[in-house]
C-alpha positions as CSV (number, residue, x, y, z in Angstrom):
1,X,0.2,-22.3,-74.4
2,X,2.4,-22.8,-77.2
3,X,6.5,-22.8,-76.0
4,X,9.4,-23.5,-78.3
5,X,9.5,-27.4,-79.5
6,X,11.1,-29.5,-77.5
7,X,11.8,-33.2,-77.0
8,X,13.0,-36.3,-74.6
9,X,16.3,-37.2,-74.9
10,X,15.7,-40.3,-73.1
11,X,12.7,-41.2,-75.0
12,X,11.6,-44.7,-76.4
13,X,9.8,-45.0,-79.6
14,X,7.2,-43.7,-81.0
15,X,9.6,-40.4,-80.9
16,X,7.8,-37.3,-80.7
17,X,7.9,-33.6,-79.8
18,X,6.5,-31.0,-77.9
19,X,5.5,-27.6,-78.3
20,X,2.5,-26.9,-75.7
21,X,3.1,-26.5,-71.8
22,X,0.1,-28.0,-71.1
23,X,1.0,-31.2,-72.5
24,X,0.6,-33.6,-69.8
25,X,2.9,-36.5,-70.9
26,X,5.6,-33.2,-72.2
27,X,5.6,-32.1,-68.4
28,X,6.6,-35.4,-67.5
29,X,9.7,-34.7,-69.2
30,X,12.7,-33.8,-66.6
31,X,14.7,-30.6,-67.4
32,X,17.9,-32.5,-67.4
33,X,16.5,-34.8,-70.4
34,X,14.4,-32.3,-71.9
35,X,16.6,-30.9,-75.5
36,X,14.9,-28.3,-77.7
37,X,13.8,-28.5,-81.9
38,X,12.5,-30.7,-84.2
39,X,14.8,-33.7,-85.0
40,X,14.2,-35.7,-88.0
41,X,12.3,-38.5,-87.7
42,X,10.2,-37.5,-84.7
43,X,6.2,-36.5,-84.9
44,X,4.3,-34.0,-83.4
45,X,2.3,-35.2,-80.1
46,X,-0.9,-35.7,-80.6
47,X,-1.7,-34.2,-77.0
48,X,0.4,-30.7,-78.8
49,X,-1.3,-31.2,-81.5
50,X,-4.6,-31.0,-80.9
């Protein structure tokens, strides 16, 4: 199901975001790290994406 973007702010490269809540590696994400929109610079996962 598609949710408002949303991305790791503890992240490593490649940086990416998220917009699915069936995205397994975007439920890994805790709340406390988790930071909503689409920064620059960052891709859409491919897991979201498909």
């Amino acid at each position: 199901m598609k949710v408002a973007a949303y991305y790791s702010t503890v992240d490593k490269p490649p940086y990416v975001w998220h917009d699915d809540s069936n995205c397994p590696t975007g439920k890994q994400i805790k709340d406390s790290d988790k930071a909503y929109g689409k920064p620059a610079g960052y891709t859409h996962c491919k897991d979201c994406n498909a």
